[in-house]
Every structure is written in structure tokens, then in C-alpha cells.
PDB file of the backbone (N, CA, C, O) and the ligand in Angstrom, with CONECT records:
HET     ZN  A 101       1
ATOM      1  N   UNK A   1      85.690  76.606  91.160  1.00  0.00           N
ATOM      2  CA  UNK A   1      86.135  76.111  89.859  1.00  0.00           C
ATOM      3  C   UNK A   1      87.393  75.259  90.019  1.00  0.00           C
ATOM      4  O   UNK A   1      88.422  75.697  90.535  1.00  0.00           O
ATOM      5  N   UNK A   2      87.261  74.070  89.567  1.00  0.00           N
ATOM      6  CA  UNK A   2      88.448  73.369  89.613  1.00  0.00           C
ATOM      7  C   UNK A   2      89.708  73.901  88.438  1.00  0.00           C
ATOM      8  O   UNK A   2      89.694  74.990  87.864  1.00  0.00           O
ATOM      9  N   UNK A   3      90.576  73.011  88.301  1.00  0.00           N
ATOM     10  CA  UNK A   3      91.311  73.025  87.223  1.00  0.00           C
ATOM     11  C   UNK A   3      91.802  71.855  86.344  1.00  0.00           C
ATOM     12  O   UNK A   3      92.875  71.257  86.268  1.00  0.00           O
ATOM     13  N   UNK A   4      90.846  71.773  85.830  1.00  0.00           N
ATOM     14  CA  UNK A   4      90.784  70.186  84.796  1.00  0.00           C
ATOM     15  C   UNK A   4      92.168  70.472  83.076  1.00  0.00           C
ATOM     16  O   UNK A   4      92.007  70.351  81.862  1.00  0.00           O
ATOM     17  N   UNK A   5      93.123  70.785  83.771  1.00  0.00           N
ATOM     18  CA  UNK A   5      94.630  71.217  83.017  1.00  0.00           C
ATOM     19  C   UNK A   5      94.132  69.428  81.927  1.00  0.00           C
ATOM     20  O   UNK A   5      93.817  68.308  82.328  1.00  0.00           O
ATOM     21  N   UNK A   6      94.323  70.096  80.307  1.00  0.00           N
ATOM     22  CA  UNK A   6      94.574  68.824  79.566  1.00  0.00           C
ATOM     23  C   UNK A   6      95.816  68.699  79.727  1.00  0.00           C
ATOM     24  O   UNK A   6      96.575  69.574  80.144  1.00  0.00           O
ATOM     25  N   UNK A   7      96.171  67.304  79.318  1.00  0.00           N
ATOM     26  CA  UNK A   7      97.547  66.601  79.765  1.00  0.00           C
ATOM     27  C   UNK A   7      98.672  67.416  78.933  1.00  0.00           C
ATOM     28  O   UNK A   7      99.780  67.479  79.464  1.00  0.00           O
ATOM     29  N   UNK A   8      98.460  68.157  77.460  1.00  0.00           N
ATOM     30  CA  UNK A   8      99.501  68.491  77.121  1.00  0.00           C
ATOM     31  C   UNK A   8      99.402  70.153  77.483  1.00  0.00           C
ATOM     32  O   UNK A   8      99.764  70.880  76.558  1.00  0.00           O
ATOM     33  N   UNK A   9      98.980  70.790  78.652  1.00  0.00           N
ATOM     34  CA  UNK A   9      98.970  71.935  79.345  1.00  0.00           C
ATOM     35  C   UNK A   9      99.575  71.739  80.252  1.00  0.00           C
ATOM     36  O   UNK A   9     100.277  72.601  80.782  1.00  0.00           O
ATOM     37  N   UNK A  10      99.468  70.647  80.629  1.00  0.00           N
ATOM     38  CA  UNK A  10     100.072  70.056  82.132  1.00  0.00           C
ATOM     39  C   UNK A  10     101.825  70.003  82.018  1.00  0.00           C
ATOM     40  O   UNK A  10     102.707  70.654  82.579  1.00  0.00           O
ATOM     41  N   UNK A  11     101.845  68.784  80.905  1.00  0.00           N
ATOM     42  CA  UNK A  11     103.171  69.103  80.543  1.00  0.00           C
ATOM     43  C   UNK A  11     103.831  70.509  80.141  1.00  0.00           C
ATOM     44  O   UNK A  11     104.977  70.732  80.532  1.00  0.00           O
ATOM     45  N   UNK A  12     103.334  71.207  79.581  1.00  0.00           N
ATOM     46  CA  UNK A  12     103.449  72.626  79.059  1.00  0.00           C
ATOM     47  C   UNK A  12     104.264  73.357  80.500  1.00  0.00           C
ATOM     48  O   UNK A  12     105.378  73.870  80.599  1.00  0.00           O
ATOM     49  N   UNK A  13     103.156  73.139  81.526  1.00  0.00           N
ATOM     50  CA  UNK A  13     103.473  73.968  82.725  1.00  0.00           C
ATOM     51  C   UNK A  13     104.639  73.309  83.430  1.00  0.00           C
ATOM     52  O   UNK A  13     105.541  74.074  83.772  1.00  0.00           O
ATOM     53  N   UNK A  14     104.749  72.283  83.651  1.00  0.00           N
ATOM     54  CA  UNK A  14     105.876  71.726  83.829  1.00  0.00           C
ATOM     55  C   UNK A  14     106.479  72.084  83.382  1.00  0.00           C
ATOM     56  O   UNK A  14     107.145  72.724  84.195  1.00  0.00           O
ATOM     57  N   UNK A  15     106.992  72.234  82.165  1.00  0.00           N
ATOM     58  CA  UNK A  15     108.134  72.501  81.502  1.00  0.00           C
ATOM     59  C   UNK A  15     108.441  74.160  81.910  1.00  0.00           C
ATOM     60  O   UNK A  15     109.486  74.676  82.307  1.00  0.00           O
ATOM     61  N   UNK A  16     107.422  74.617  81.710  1.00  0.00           N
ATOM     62  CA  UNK A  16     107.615  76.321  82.414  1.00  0.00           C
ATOM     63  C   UNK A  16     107.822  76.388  83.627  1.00  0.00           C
ATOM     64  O   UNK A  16     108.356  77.424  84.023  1.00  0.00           O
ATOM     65  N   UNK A  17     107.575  75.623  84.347  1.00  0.00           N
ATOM     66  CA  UNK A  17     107.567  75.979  85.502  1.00  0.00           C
ATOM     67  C   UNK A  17     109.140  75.411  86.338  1.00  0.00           C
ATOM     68  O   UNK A  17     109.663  75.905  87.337  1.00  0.00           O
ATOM     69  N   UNK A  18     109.555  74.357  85.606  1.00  0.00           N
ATOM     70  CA  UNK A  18     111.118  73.872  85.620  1.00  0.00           C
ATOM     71  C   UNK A  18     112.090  75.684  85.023  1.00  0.00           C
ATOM     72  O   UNK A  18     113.079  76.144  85.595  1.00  0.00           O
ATOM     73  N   UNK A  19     111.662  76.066  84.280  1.00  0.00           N
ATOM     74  CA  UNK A  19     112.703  76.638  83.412  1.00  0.00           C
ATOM     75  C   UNK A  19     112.569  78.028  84.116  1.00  0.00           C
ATOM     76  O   UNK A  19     113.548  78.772  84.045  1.00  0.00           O
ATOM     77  N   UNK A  20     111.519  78.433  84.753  1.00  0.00           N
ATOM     78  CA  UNK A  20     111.437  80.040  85.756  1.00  0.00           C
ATOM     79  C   UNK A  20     111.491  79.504  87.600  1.00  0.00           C
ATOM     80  O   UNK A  20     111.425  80.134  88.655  1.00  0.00           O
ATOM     81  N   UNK A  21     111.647  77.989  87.242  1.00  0.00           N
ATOM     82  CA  UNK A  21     112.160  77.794  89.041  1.00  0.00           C
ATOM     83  C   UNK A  21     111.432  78.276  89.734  1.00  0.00           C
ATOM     84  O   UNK A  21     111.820  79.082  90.579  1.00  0.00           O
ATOM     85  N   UNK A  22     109.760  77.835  89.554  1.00  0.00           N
ATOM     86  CA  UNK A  22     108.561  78.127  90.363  1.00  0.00           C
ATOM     87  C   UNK A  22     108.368  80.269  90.448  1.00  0.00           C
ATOM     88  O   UNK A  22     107.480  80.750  91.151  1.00  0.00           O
ATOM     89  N   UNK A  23     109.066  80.930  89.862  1.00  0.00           N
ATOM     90  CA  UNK A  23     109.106  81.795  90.103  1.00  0.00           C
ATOM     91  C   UNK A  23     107.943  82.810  88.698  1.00  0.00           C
ATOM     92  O   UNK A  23     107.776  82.495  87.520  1.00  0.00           O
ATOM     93  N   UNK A  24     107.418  83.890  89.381  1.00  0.00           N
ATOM     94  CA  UNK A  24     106.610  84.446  88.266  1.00  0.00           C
ATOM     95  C   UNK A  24     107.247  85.646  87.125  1.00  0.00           C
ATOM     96  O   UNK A  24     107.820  86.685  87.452  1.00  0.00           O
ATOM     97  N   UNK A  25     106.969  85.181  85.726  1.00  0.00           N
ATOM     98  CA  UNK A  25     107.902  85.837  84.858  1.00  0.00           C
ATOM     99  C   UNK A  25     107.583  87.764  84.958  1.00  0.00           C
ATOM    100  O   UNK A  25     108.312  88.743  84.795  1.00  0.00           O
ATOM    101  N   UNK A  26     106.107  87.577  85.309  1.00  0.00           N
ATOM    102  CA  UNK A  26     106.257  89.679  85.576  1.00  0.00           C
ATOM    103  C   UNK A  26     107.315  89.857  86.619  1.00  0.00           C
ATOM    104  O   UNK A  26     108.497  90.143  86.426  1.00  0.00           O
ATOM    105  N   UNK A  27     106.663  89.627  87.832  1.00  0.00           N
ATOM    106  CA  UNK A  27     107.198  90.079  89.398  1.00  0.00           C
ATOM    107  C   UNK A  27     108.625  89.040  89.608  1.00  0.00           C
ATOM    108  O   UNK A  27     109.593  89.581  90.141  1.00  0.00           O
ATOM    109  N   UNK A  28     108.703  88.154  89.360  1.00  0.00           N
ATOM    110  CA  UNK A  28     109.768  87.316  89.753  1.00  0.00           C
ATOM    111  C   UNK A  28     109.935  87.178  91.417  1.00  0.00           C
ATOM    112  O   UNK A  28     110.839  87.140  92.252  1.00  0.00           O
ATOM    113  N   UNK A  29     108.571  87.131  91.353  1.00  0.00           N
ATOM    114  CA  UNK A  29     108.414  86.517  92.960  1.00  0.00           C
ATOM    115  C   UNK A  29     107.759  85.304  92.859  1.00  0.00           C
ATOM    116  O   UNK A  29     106.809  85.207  92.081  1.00  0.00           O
ATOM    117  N   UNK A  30     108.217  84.116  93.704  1.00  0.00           N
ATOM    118  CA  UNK A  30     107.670  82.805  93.490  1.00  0.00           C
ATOM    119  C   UNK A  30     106.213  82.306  93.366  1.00  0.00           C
ATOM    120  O   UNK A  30     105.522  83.228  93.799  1.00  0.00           O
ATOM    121  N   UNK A  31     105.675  81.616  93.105  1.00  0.00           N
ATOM    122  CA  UNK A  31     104.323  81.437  93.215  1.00  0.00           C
ATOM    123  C   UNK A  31     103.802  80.131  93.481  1.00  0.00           C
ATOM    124  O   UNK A  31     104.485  79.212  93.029  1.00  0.00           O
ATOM    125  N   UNK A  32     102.683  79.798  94.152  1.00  0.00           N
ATOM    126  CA  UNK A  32     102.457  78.389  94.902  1.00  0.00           C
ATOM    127  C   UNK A  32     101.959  77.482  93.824  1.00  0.00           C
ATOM    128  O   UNK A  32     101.150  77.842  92.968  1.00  0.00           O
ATOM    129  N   UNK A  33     102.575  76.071  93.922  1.00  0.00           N
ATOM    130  CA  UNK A  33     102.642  75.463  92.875  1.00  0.00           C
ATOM    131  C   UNK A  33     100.915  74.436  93.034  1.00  0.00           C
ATOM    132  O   UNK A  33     100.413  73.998  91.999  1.00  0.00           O
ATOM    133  N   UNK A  34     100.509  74.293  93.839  1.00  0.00           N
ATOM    134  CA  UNK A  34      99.243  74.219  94.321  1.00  0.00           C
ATOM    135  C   UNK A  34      98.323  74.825  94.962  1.00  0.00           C
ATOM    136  O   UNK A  34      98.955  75.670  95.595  1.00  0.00           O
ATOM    137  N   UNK A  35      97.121  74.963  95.242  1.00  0.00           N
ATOM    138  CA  UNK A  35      96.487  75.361  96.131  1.00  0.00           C
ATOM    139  C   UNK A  35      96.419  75.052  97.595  1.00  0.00           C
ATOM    140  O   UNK A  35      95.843  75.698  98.470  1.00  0.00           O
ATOM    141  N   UNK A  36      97.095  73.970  97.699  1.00  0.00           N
ATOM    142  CA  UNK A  36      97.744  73.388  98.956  1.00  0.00           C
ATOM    143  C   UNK A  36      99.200  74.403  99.840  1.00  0.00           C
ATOM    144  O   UNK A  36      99.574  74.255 101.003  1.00  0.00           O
ATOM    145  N   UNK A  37      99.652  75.215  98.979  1.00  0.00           N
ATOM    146  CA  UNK A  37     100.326  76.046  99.395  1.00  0.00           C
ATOM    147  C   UNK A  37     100.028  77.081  99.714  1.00  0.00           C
ATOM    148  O   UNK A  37     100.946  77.895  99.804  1.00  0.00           O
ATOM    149  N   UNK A  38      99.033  77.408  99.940  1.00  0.00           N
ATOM    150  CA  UNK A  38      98.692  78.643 100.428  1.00  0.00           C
ATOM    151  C   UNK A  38      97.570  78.519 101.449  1.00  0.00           C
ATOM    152  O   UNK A  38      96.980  77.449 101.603  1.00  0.00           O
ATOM    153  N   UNK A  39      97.226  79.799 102.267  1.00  0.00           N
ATOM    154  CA  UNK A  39      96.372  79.501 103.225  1.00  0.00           C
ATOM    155  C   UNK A  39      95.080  79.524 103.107  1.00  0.00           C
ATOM    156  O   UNK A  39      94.235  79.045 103.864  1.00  0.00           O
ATOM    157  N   UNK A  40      94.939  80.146 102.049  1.00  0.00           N
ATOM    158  CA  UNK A  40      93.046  80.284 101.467  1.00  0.00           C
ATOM    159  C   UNK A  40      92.833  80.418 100.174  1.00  0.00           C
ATOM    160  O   UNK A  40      93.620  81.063  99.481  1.00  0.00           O
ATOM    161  N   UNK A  41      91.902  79.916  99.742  1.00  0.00           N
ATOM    162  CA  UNK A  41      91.275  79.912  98.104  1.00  0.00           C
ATOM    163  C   UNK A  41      91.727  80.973  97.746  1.00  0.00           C
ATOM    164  O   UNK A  41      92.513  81.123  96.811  1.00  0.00           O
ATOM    165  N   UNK A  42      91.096  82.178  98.743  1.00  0.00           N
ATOM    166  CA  UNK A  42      90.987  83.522  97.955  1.00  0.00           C
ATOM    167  C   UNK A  42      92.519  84.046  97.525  1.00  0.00           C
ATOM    168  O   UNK A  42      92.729  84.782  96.561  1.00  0.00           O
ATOM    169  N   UNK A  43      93.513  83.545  98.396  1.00  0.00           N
ATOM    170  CA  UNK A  43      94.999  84.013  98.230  1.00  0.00           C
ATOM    171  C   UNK A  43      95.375  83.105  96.775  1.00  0.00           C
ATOM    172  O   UNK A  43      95.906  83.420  95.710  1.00  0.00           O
ATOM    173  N   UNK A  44      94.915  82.068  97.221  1.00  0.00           N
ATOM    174  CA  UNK A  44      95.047  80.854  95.540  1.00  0.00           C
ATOM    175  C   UNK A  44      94.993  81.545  94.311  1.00  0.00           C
ATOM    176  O   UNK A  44      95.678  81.663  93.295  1.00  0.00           O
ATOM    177  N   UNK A  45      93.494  82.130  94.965  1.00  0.00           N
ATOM    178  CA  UNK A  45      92.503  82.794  93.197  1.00  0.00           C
ATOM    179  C   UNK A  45      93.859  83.821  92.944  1.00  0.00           C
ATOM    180  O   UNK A  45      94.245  84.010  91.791  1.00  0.00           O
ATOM    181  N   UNK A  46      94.357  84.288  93.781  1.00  0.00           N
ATOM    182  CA  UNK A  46      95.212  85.778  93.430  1.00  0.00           C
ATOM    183  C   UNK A  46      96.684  85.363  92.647  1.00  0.00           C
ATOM    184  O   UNK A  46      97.193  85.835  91.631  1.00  0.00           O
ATOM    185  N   UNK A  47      97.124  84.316  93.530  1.00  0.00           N
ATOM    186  CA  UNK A  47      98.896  84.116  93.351  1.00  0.00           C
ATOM    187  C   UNK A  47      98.745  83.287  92.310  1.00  0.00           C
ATOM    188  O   UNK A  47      99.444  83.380  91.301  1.00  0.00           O
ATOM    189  N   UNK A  48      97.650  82.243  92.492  1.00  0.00           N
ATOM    190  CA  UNK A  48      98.211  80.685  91.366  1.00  0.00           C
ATOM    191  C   UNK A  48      98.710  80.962  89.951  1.00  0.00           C
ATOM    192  O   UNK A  48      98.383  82.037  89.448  1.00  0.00           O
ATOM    193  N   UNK A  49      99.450  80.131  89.267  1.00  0.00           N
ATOM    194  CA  UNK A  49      99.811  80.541  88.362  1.00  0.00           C
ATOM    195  C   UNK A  49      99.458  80.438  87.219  1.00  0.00           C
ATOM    196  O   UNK A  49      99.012  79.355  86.839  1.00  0.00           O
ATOM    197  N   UNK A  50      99.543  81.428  86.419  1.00  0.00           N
ATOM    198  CA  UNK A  50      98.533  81.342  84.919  1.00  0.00           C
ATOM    199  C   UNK A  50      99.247  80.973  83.638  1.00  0.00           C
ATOM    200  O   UNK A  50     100.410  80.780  83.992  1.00  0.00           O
ATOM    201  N   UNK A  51      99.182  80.829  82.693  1.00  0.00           N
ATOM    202  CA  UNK A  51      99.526  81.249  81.229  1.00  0.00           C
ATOM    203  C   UNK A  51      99.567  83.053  80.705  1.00  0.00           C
ATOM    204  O   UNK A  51      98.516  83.651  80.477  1.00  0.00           O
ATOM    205  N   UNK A  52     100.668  83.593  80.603  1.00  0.00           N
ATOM    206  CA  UNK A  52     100.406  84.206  80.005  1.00  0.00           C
ATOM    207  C   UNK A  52     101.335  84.587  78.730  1.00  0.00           C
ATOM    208  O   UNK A  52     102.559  84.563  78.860  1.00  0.00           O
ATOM    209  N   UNK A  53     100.828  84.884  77.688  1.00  0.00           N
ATOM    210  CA  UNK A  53     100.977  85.187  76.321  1.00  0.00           C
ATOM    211  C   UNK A  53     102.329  86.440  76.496  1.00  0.00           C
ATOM    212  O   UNK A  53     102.106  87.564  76.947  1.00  0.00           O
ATOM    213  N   UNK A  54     103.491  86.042  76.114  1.00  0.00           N
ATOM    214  CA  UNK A  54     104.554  86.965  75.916  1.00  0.00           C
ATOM    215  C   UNK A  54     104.123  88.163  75.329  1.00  0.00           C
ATOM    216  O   UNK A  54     104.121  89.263  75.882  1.00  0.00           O
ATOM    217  N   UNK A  55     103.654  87.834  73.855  1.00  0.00           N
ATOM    218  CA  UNK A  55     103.303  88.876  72.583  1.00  0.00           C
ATOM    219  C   UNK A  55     101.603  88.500  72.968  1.00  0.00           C
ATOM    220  O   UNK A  55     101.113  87.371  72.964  1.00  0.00           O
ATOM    221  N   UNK A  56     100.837  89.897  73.319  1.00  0.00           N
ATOM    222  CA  UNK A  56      99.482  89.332  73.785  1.00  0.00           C
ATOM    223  C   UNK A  56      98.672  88.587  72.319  1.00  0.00           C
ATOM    224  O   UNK A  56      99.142  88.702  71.188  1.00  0.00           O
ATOM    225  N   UNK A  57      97.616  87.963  72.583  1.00  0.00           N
ATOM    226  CA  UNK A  57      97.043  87.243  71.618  1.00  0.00           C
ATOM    227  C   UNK A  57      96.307  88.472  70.815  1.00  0.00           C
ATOM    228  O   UNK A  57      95.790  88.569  69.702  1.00  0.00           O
ATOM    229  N   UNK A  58      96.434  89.022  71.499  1.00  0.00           N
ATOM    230  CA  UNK A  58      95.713  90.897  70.764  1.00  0.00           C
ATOM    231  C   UNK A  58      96.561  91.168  69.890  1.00  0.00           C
ATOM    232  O   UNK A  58      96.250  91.165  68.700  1.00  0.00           O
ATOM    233  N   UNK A  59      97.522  91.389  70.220  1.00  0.00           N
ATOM    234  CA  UNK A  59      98.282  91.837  69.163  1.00  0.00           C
ATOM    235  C   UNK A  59      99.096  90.211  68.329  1.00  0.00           C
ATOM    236  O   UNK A  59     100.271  89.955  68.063  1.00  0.00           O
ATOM    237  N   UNK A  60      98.447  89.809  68.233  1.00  0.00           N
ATOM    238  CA  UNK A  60      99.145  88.626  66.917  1.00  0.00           C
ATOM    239  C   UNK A  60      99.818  87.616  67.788  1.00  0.00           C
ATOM    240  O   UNK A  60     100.287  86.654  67.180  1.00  0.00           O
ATOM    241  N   UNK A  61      99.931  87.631  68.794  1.00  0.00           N
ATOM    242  CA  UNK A  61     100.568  86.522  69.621  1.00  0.00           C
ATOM    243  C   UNK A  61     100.313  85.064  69.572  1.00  0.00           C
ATOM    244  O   UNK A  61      99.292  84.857  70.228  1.00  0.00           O
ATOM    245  N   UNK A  62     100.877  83.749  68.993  1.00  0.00           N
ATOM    246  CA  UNK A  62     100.557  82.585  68.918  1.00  0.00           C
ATOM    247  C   UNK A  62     100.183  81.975  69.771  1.00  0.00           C
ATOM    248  O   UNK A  62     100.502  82.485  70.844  1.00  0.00           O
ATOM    249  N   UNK A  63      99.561  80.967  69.874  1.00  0.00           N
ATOM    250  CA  UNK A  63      99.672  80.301  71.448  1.00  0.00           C
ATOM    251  C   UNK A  63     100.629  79.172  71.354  1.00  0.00           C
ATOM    252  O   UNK A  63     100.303  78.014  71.613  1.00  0.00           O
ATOM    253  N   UNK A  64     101.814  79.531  70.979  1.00  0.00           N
ATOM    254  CA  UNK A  64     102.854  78.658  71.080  1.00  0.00           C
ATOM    255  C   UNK A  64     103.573  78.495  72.656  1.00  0.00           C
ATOM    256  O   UNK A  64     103.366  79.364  73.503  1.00  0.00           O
ATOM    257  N   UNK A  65     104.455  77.262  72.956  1.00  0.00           N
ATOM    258  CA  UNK A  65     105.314  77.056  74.158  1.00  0.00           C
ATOM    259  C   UNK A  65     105.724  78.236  74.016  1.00  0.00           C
ATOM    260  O   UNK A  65     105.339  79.080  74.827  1.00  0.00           O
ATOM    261  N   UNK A  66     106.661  78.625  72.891  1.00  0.00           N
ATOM    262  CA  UNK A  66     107.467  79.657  73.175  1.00  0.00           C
ATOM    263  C   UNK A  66     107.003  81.424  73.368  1.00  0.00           C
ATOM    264  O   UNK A  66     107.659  82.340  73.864  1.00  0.00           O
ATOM    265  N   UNK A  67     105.774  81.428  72.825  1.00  0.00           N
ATOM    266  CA  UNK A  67     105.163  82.526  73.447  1.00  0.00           C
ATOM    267  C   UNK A  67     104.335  82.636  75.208  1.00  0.00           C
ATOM    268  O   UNK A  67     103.887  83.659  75.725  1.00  0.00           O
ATOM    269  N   UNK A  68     104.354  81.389  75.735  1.00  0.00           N
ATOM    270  CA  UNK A  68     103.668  81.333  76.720  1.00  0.00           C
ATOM    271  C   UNK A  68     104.829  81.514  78.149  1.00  0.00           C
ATOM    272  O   UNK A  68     105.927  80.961  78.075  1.00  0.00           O
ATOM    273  N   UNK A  69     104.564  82.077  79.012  1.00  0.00           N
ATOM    274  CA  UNK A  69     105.481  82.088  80.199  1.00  0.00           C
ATOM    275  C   UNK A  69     104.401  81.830  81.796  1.00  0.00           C
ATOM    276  O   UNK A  69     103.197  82.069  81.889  1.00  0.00           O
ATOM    277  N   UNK A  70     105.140  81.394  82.667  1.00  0.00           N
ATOM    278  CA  UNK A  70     103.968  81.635  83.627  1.00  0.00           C
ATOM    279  C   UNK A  70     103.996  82.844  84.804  1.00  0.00           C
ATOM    280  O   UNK A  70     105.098  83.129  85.272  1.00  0.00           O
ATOM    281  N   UNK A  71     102.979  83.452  85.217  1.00  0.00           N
ATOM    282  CA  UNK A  71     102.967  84.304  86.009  1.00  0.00           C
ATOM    283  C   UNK A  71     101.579  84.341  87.003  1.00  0.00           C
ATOM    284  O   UNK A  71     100.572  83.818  86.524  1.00  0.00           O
ATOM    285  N   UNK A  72     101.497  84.857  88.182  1.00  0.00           N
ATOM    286  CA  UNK A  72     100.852  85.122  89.102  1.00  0.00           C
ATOM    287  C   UNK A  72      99.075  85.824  88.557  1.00  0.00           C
ATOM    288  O   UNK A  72      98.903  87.035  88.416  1.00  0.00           O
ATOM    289  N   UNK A  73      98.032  84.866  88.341  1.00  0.00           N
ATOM    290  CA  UNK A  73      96.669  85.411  88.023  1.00  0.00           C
ATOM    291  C   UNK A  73      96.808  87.196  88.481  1.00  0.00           C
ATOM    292  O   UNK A  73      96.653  88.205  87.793  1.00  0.00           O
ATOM    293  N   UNK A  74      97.077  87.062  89.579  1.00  0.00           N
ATOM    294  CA  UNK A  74      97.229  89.003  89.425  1.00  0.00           C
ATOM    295  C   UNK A  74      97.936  89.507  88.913  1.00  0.00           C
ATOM    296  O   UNK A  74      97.549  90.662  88.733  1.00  0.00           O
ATOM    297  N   UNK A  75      99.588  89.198  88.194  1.00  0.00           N
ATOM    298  CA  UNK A  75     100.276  89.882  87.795  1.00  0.00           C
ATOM    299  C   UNK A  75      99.398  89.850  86.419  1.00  0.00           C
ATOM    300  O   UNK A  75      98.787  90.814  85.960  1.00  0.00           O
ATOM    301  N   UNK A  76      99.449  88.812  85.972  1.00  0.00           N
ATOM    302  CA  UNK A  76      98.662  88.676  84.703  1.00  0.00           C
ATOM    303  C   UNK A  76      97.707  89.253  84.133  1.00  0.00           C
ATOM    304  O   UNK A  76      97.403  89.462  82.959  1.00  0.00           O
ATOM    305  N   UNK A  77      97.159  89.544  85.365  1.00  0.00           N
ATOM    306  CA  UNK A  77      95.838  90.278  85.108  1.00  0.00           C
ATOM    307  C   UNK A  77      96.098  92.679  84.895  1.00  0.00           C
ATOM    308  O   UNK A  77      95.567  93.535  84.188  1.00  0.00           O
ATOM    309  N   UNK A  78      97.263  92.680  86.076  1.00  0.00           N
ATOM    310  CA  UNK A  78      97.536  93.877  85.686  1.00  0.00           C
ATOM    311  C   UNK A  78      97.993  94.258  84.562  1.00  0.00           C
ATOM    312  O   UNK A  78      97.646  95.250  83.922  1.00  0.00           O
ATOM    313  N   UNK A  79      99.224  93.043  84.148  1.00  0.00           N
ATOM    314  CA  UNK A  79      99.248  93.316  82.562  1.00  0.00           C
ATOM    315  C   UNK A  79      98.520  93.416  81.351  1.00  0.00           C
ATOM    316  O   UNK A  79      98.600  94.277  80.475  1.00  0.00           O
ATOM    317  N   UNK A  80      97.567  92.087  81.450  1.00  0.00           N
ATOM    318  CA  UNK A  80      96.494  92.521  80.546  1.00  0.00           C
ATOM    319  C   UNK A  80      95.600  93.877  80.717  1.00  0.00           C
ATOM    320  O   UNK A  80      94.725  94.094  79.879  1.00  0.00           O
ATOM    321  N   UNK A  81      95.823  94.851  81.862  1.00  0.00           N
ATOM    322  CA  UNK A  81      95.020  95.696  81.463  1.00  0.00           C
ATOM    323  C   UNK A  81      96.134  96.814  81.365  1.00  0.00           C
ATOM    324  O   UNK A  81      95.601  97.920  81.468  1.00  0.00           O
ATOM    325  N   UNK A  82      96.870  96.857  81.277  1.00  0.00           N
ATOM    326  CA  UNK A  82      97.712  98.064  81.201  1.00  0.00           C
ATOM    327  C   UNK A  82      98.586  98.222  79.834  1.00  0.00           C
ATOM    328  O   UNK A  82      99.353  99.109  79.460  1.00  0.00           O
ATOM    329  N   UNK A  83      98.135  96.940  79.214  1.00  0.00           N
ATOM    330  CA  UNK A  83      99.082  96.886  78.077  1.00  0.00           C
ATOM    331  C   UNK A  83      98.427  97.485  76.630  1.00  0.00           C
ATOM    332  O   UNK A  83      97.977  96.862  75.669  1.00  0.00           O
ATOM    333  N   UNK A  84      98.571  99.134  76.891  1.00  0.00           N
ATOM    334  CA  UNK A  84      98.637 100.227  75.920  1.00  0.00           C
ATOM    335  C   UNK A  84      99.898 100.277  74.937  1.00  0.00           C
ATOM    336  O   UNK A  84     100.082 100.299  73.720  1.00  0.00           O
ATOM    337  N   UNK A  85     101.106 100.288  76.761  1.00  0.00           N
ATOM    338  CA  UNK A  85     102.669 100.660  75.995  1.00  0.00           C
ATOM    339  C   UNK A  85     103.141  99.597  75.887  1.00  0.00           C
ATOM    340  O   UNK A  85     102.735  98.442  76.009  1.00  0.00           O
ATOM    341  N   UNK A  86     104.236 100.164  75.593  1.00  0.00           N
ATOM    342  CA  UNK A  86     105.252  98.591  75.485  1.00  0.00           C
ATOM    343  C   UNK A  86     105.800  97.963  76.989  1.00  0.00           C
ATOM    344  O   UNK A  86     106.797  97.244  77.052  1.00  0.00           O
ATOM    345  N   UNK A  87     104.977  98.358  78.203  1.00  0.00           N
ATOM    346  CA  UNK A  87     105.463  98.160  79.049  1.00  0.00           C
ATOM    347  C   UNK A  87     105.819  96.634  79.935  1.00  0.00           C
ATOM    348  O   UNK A  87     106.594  96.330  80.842  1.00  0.00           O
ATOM    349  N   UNK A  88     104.672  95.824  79.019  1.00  0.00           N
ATOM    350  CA  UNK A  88     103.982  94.372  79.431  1.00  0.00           C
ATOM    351  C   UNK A  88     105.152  93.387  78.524  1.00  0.00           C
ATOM    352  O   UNK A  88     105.095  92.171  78.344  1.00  0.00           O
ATOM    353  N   UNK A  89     105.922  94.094  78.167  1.00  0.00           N
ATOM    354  CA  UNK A  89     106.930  93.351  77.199  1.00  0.00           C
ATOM    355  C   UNK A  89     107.903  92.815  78.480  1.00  0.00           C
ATOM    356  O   UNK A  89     108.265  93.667  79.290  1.00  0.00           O
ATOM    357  N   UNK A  90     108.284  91.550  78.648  1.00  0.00           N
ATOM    358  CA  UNK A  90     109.162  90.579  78.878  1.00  0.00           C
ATOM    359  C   UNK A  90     110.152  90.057  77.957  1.00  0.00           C
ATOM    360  O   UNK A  90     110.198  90.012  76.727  1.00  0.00           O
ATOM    361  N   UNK A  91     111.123  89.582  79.104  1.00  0.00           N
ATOM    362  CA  UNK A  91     112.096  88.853  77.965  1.00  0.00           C
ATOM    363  C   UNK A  91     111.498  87.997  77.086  1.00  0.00           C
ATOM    364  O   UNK A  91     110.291  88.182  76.930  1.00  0.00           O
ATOM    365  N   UNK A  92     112.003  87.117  76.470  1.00  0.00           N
ATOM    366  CA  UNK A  92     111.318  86.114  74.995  1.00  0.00           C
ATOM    367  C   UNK A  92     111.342  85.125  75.476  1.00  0.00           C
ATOM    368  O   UNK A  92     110.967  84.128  74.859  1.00  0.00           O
TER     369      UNK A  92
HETATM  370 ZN    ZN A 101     103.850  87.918  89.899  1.00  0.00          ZN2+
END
């Protein structure tokens, strides 16, 4: 699967991705800004970086800039499934 990003996602991520300094908002461990940075797809599919929803879209979350942060497809993904408590809560 490629990633055909529309242009104002693109900018979006840019702009996120300037303001967390390539770094992921769960783990705050960096994340590869291409697939060119890493050594295999499969590490890609895991680290690359996603959208994810501050306030989840489950619970009433907009898909605004300011609700969106970026983080690691796996971090992202543990949060979306663990988020019972308030634990998946990030700064704003
Ligand atoms: Zn992460």
C-alpha cells in the first residue's frame, strides 16, 4: 500500500511533525520520516508515523489540526485498543 497523503494532510504533517521534532507524541521516541529510513517495510509498517486523534473520534473527538498529533502506527495502535481509562490521554 502506498501513501497517496492529500496535499492538505501533507501539510498537516509537516506542520506536526516540525512542532514534536520528528519525535512520537505516545512514546516520545523518534520515528522515521520515510520509509527510506528504515531497514524493511515490515519495520516501516510498525514505526511510520500516523495521525492520531488526541480526544479519540469515539468519544467526540474532531478531526481538527488541533486534535491530531503524530505517533508511531504501533503506538497508535496500542492506544486505540487500550483506551477504556483515561490512560491514552496526552497533552493537548
Ligand atoms: Zn511511539
Amino acid at each position: 500500500m502506498s501513501l497517496p497523503l492529500r496535499p492538505a494532510e501533507s501539510e498537516l504533517f509537516q506542520s506536526l511533525w516540525r512542532d514534536q521534532a520528528g519525535q512520537c507524541a505516545l512514546c516520545g521516541k523518534p520515528m522515521p520520516s520515510t520509509r527510506f529510513h528504515v531497514a524493511h517495510a515490515s519495520i516501516w509498517k510498525r514505526e511510520r508515523p500516523t495521525f492520531d486523534h488526541i480526544v479519540p473520534r469515539a468519544a467526540g473527538g474532531p478531526d481538527t489540526p488541533e486534535n491530531l498529533q503524530l505517533a508511531h502506527a504501533r503506538c497508535n495502535r496500542i492506544k486505540g485498543k487500550s483506551q477504556k481509562g483515561s490512560d491514552g490521554r496526552v497533552r493537548t
